[in-house]
ZATORGU-933178 format. One record per residue: residue in three letters; x, y, z negated of N, C-alpha, C, O in turn; residue number from 1. Coordinates in steps of 0.05 Angstrom, whole numbers. Layout:
N
<atom><residuo>ALA</residuo><n_xx>X</n_xx><n_yy>Y</n_yy><n_zz>Z</n_zz><ca_xx>X</ca_xx><ca_yy>Y</ca_yy><ca_zz>Z</ca_zz><c_xx>X</c_xx><c_yy>Y</c_yy><c_zz>Z</c_zz><o_xx>X</o_xx><o_yy>Y</o_yy><o_zz>Z</o_zz><num>NUM</num></atom>
...
This chain:
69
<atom><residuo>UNK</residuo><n_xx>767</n_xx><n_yy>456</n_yy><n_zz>-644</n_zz><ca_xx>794</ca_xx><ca_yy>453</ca_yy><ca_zz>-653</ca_zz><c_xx>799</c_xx><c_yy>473</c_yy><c_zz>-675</c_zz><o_xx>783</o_xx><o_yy>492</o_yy><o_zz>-673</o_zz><num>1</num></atom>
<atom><residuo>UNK</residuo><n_xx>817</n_xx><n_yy>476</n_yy><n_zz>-697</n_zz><ca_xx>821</ca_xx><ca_yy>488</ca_yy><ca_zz>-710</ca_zz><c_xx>853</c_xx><c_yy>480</c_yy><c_zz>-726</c_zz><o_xx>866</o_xx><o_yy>459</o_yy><o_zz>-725</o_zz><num>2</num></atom>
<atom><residuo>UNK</residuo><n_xx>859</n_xx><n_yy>506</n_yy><n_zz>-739</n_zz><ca_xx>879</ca_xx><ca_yy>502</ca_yy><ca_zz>-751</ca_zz><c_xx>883</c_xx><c_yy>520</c_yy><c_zz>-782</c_zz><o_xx>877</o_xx><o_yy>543</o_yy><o_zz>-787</o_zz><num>3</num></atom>
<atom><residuo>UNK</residuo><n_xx>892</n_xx><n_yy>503</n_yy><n_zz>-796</n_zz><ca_xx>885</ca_xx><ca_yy>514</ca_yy><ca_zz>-824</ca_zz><c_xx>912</c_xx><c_yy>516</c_yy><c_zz>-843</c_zz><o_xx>930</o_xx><o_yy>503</o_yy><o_zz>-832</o_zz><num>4</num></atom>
<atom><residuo>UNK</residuo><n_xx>920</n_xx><n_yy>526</n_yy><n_zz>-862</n_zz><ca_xx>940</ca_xx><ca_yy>536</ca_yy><ca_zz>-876</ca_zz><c_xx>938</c_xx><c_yy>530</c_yy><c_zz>-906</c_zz><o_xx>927</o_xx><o_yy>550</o_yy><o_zz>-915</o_zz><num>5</num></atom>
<atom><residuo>UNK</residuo><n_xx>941</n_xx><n_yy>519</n_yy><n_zz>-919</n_zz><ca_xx>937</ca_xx><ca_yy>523</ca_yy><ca_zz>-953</ca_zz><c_xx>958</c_xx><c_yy>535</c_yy><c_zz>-970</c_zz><o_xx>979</o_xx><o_yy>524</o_yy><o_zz>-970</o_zz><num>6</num></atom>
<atom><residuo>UNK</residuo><n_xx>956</n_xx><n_yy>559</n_yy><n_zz>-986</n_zz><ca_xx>979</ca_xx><ca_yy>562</ca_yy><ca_zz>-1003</ca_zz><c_xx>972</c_xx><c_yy>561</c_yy><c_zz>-1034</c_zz><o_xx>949</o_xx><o_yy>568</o_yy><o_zz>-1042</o_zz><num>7</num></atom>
<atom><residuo>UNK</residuo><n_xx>990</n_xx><n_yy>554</n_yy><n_zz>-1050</n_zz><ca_xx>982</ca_xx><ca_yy>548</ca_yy><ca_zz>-1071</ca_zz><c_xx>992</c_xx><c_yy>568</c_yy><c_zz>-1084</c_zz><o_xx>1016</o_xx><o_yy>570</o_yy><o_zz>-1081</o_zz><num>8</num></atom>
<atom><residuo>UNK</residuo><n_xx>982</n_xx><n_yy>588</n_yy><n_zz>-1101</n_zz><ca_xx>986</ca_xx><ca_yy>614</ca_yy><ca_zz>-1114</ca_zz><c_xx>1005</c_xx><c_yy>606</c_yy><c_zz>-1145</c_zz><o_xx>998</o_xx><o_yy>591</o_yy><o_zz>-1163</o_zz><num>9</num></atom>
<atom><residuo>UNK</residuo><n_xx>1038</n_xx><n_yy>625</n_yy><n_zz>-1143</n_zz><ca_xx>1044</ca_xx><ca_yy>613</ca_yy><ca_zz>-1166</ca_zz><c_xx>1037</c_xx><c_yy>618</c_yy><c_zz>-1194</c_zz><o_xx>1050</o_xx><o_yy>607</o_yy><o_zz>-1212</o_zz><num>10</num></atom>
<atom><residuo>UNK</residuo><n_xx>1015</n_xx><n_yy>638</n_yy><n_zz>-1198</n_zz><ca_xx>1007</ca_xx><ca_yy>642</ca_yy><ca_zz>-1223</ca_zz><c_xx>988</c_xx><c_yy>635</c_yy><c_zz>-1242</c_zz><o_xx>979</o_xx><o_yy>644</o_yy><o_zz>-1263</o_zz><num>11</num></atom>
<atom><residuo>UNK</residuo><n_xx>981</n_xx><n_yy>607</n_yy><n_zz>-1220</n_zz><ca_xx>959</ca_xx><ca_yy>596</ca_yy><ca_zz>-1228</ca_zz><c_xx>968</c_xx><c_yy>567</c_yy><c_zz>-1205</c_zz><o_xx>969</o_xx><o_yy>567</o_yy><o_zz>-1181</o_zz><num>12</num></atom>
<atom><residuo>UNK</residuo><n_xx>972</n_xx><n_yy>537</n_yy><n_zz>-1229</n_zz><ca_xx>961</ca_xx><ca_yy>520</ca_yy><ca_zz>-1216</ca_zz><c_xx>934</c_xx><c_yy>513</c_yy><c_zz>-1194</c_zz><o_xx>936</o_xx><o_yy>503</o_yy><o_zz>-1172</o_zz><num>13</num></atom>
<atom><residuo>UNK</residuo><n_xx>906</n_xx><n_yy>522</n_yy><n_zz>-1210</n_zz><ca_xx>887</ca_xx><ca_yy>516</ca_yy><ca_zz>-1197</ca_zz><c_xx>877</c_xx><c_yy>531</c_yy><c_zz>-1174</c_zz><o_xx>857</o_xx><o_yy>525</o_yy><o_zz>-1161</o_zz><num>14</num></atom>
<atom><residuo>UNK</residuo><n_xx>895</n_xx><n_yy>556</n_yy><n_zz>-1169</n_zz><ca_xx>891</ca_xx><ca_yy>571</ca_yy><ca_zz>-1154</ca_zz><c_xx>895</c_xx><c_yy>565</c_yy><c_zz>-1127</c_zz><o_xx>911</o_xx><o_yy>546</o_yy><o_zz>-1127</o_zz><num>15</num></atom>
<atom><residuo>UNK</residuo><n_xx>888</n_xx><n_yy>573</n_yy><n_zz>-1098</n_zz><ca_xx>900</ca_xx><ca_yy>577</ca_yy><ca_zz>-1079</ca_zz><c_xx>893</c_xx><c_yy>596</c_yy><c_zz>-1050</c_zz><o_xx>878</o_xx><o_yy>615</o_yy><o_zz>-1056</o_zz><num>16</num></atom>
<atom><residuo>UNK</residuo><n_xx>896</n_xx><n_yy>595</n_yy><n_zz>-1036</n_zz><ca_xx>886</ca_xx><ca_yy>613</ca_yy><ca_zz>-1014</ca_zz><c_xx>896</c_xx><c_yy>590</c_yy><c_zz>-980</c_zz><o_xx>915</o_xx><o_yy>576</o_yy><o_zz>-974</o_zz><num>17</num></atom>
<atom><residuo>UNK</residuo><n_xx>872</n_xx><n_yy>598</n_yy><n_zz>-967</n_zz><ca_xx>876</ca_xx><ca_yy>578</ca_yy><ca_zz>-953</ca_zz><c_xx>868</c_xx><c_yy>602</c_yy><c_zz>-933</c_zz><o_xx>851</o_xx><o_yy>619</o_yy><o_zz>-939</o_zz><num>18</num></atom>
<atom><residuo>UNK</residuo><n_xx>880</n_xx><n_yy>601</n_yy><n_zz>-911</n_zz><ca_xx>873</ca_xx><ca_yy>609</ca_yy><ca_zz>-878</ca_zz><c_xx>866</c_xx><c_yy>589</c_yy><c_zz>-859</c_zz><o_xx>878</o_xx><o_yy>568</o_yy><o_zz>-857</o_zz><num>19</num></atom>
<atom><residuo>UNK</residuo><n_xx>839</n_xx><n_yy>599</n_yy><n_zz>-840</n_zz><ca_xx>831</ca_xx><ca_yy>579</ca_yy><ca_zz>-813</ca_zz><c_xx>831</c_xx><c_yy>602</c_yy><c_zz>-790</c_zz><o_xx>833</o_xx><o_yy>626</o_yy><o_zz>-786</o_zz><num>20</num></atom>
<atom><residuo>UNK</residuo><n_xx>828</n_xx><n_yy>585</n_yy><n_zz>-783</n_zz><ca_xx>824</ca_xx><ca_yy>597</ca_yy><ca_zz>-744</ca_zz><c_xx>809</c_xx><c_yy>567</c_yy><c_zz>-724</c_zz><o_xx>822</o_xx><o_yy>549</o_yy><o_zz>-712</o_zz><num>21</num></atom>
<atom><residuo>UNK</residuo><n_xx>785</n_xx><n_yy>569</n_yy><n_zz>-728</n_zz><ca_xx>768</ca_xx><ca_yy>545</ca_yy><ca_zz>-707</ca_zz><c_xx>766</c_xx><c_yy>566</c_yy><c_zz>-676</c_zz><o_xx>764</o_xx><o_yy>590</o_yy><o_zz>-668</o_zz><num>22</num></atom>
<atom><residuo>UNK</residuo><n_xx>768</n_xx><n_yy>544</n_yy><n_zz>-667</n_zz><ca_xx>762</ca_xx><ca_yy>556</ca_yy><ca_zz>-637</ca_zz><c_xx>744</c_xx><c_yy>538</c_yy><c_zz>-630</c_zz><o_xx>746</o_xx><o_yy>517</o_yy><o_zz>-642</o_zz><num>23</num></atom>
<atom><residuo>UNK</residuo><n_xx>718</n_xx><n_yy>542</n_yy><n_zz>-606</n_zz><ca_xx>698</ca_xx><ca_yy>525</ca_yy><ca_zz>-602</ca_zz><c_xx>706</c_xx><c_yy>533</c_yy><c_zz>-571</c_zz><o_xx>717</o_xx><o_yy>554</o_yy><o_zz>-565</o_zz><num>24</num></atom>
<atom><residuo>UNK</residuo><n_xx>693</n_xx><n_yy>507</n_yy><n_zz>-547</n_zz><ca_xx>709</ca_xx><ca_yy>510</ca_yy><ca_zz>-522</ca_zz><c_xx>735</c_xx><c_yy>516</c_yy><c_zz>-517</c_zz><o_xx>741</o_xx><o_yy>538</o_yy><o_zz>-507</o_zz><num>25</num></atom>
<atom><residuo>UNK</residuo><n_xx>748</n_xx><n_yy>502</n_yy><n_zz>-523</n_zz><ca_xx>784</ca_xx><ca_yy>511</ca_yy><ca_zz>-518</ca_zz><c_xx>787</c_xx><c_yy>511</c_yy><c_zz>-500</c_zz><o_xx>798</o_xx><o_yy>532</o_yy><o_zz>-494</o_zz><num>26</num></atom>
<atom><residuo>UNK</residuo><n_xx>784</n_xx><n_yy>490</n_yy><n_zz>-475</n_zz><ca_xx>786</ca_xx><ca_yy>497</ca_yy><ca_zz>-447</ca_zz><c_xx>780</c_xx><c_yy>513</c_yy><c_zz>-425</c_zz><o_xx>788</o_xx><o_yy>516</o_yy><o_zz>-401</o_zz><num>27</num></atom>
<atom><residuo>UNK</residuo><n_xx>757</n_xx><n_yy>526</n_yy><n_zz>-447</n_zz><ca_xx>744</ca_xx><ca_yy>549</ca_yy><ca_zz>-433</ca_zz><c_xx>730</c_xx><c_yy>540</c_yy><c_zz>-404</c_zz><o_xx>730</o_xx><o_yy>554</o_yy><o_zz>-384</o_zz><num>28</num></atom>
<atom><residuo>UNK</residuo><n_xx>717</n_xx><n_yy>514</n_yy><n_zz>-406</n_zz><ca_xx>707</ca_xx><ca_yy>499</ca_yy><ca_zz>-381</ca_zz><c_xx>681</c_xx><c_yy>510</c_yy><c_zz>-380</c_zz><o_xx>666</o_xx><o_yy>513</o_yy><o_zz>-400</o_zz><num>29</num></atom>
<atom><residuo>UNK</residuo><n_xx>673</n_xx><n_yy>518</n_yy><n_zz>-351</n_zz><ca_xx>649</ca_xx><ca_yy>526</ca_yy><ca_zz>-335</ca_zz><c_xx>638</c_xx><c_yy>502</c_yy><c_zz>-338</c_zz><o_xx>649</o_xx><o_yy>481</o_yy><o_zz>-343</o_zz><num>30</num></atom>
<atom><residuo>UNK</residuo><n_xx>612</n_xx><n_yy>507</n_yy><n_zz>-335</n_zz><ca_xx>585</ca_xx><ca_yy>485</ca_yy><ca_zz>-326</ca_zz><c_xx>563</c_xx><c_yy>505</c_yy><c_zz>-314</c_zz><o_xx>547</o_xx><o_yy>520</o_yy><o_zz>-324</o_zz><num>31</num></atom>
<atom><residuo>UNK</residuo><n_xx>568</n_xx><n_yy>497</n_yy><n_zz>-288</n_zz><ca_xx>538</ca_xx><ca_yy>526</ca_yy><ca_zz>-267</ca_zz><c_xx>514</c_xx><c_yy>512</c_yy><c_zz>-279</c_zz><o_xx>517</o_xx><o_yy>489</o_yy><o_zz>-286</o_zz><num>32</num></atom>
<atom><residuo>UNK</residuo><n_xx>496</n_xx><n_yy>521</n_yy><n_zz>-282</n_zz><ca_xx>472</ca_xx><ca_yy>507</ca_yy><ca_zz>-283</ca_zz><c_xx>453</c_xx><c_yy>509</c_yy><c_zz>-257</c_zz><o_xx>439</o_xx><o_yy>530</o_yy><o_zz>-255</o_zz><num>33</num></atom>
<atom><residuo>UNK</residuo><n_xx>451</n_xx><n_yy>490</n_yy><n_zz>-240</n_zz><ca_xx>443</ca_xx><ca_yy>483</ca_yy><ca_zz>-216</ca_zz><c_xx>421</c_xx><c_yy>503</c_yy><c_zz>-217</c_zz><o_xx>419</o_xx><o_yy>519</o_yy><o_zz>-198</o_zz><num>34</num></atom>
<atom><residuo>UNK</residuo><n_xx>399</n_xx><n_yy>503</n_yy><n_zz>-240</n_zz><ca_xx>368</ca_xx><ca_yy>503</ca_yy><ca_zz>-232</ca_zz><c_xx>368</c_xx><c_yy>545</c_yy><c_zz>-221</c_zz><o_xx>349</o_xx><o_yy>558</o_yy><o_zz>-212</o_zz><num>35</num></atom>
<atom><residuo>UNK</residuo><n_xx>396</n_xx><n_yy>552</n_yy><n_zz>-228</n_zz><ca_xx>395</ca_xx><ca_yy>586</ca_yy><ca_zz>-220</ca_zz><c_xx>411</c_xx><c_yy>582</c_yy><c_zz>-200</c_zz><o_xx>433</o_xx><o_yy>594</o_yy><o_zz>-204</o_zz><num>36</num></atom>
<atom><residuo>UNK</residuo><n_xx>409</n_xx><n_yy>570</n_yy><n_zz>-179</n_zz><ca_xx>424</ca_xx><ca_yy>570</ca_yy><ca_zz>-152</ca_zz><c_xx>402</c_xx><c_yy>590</c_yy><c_zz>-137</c_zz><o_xx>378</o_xx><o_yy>588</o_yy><o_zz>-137</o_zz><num>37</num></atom>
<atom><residuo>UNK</residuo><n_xx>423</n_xx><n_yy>615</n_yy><n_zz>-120</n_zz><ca_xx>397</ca_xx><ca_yy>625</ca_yy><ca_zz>-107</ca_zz><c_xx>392</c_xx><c_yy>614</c_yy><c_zz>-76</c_zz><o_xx>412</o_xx><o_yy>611</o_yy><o_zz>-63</o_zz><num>38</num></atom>
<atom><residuo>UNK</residuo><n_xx>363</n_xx><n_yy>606</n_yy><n_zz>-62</n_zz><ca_xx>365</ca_xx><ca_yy>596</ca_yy><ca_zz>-51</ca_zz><c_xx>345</c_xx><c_yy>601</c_yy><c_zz>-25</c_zz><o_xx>337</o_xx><o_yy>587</o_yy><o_zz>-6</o_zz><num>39</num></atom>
<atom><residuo>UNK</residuo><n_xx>339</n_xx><n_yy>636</n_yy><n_zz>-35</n_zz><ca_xx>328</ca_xx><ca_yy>646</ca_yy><ca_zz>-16</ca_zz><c_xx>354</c_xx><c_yy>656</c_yy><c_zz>7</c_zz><o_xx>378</o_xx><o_yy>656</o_yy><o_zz>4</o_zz><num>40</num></atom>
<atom><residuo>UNK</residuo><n_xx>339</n_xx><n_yy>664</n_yy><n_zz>30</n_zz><ca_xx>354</ca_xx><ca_yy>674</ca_yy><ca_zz>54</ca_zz><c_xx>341</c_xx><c_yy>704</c_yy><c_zz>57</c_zz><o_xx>352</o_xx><o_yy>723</o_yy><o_zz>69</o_zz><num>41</num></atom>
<atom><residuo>UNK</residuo><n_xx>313</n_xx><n_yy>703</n_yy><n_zz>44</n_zz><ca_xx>312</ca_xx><ca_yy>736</ca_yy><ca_zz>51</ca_zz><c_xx>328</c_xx><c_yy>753</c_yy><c_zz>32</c_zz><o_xx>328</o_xx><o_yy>777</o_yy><o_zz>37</o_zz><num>42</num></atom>
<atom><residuo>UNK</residuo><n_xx>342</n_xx><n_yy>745</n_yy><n_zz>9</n_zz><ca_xx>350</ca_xx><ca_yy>770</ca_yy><ca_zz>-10</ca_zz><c_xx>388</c_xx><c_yy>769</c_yy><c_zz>11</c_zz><o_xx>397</o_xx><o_yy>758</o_yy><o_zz>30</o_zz><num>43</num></atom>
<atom><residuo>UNK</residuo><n_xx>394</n_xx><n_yy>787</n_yy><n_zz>-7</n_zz><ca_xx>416</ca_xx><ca_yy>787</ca_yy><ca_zz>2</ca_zz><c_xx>440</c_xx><c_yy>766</c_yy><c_zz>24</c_zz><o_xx>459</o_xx><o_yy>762</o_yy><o_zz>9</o_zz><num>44</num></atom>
<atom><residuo>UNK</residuo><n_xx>442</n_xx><n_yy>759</n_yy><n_zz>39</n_zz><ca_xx>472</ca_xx><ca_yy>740</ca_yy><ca_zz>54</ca_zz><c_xx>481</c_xx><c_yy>739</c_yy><c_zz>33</c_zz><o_xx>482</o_xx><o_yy>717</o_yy><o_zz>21</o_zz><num>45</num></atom>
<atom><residuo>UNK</residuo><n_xx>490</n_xx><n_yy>759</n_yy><n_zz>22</n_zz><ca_xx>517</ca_xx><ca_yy>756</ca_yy><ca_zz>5</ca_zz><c_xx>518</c_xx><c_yy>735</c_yy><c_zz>-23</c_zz><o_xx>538</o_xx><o_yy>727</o_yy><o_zz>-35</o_zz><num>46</num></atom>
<atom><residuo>UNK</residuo><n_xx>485</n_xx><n_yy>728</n_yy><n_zz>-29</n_zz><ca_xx>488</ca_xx><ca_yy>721</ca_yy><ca_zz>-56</ca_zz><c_xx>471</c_xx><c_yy>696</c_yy><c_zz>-53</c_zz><o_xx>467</o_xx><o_yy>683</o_yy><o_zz>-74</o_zz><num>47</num></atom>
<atom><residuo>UNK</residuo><n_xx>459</n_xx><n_yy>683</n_yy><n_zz>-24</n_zz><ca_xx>448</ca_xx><ca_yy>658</ca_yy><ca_zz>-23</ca_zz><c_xx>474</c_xx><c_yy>629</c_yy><c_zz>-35</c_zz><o_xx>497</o_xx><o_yy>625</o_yy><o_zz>-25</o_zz><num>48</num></atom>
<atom><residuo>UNK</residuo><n_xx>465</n_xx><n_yy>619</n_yy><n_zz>-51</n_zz><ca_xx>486</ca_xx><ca_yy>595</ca_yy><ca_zz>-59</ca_zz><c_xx>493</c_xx><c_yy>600</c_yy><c_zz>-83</c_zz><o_xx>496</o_xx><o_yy>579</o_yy><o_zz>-96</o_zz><num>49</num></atom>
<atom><residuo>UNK</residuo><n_xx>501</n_xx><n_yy>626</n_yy><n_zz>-98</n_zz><ca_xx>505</ca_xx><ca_yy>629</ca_yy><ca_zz>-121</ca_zz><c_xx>494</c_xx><c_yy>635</c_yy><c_zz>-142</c_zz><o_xx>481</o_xx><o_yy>655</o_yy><o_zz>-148</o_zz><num>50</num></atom>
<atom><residuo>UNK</residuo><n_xx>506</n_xx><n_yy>607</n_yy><n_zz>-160</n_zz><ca_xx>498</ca_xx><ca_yy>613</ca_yy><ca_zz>-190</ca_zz><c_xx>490</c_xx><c_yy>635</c_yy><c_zz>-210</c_zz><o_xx>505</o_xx><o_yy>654</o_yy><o_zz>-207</o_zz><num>51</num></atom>
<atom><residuo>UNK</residuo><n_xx>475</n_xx><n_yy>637</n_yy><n_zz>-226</n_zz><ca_xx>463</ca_xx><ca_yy>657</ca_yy><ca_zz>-239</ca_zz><c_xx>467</c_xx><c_yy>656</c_yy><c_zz>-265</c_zz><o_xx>466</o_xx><o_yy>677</o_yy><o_zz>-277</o_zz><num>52</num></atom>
<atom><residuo>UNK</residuo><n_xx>475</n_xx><n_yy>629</n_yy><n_zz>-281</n_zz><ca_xx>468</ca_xx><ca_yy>620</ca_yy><ca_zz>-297</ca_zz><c_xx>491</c_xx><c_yy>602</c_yy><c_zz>-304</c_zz><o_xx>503</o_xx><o_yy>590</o_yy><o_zz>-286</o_zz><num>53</num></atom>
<atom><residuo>UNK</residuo><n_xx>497</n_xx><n_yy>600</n_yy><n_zz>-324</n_zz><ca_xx>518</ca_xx><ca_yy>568</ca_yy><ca_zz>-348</ca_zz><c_xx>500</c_xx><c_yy>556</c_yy><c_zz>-365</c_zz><o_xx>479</o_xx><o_yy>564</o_yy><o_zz>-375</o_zz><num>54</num></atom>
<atom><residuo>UNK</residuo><n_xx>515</n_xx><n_yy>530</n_yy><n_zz>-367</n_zz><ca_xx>499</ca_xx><ca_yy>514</ca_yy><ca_zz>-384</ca_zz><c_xx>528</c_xx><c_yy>522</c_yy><c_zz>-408</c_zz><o_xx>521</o_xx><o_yy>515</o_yy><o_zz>-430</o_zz><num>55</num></atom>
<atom><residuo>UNK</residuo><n_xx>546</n_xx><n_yy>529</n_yy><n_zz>-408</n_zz><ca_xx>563</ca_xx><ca_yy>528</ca_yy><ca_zz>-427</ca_zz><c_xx>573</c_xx><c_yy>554</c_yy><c_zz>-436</c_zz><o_xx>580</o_xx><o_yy>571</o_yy><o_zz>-420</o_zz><num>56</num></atom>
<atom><residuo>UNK</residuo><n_xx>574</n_xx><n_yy>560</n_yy><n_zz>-468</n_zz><ca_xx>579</ca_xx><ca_yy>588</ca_yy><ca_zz>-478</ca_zz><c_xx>615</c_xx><c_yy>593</c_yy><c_zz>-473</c_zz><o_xx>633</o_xx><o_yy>577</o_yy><o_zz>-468</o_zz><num>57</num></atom>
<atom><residuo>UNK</residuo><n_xx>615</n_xx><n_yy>620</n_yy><n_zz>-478</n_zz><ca_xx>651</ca_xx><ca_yy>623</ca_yy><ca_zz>-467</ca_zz><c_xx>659</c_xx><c_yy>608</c_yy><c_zz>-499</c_zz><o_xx>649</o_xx><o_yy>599</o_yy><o_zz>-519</o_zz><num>58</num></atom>
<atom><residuo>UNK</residuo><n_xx>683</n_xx><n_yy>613</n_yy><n_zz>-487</n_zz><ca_xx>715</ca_xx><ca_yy>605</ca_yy><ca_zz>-516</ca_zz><c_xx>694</c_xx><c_yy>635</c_yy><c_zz>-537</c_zz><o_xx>685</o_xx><o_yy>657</o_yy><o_zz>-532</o_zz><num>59</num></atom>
<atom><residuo>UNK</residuo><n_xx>696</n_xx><n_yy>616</n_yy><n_zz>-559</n_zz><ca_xx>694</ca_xx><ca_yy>626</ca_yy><ca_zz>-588</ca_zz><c_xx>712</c_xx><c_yy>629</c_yy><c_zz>-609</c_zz><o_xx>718</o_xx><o_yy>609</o_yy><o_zz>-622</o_zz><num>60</num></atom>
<atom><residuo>UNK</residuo><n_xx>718</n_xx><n_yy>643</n_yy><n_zz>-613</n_zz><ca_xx>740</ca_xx><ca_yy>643</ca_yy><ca_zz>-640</ca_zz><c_xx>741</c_xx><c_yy>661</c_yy><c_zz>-666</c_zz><o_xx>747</o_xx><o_yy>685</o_yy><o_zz>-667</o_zz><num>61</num></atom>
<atom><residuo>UNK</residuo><n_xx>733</n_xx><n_yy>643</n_yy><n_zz>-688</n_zz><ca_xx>733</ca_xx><ca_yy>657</ca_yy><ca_zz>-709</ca_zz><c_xx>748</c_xx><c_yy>650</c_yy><c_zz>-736</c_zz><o_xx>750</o_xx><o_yy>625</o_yy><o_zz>-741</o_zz><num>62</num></atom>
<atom><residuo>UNK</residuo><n_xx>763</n_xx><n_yy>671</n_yy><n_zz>-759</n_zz><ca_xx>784</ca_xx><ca_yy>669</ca_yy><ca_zz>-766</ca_zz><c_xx>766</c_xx><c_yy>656</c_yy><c_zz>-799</c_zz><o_xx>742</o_xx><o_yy>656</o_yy><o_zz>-799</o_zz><num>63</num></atom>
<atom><residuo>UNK</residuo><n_xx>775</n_xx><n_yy>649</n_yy><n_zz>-815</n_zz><ca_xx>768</ca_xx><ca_yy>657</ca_yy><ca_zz>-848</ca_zz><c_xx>788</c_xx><c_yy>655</c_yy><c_zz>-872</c_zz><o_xx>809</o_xx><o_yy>642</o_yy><o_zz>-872</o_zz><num>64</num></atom>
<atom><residuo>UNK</residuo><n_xx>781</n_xx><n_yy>665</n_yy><n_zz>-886</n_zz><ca_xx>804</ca_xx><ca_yy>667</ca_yy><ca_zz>-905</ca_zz><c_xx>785</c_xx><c_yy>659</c_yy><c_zz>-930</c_zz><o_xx>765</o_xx><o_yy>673</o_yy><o_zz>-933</o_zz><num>65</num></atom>
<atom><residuo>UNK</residuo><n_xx>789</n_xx><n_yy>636</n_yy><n_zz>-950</n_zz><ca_xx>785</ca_xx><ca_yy>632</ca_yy><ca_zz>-978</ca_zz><c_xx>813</c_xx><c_yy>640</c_yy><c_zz>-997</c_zz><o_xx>837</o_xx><o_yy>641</o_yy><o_zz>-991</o_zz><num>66</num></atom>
<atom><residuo>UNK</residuo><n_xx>794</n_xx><n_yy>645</n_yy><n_zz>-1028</n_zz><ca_xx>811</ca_xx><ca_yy>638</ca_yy><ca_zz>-1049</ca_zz><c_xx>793</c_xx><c_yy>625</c_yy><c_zz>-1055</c_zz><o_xx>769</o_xx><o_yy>631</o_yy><o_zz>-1051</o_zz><num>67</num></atom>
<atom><residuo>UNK</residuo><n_xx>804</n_xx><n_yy>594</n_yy><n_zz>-1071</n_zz><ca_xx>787</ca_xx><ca_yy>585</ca_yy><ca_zz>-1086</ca_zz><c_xx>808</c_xx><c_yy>590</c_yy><c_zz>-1122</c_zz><o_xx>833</o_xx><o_yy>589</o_yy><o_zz>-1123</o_zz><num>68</num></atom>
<atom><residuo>UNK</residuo><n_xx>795</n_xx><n_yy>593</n_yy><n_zz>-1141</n_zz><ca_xx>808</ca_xx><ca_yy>582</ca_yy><ca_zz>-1165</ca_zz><c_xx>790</c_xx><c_yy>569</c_yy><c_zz>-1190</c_zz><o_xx>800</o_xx><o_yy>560</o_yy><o_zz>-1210</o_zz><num>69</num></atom>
């Protein structure tokens, strides 16, 4: 997703300056990845069943700023 801005500079027709902001994962949705399920019983009680691992990177967000003229 992203959102972007254009302004047109008045000292120059061909000029302008434009602002973004993309964001990647906006929902910020989990995905466990099954294959790091732990599934021993001798390590810890506490940590048999749980995930180790995502198949999906967190929320990303990065800004940029152009002039073009």
């Amino acid at each position: 997703m992203s959102l972007s801005k254009r302004w047109i500079m008045p000292w120059s027709e061909g000029s302008s300056l434009q602002f973004r902001w993309e964001v990647f994962n906006v929902p910020n949705a989990t995905r466990f990845n099954v294959e790091t399920v732990t599934r021993s019983l001798t390590d810890s009680p506490q940590t048999f069943g749980n995930y180790n691992g995502l198949l999906t990177s967190p929320r990303v967000m990065q800004f940029a700023l152009r002039y073009e003229y």
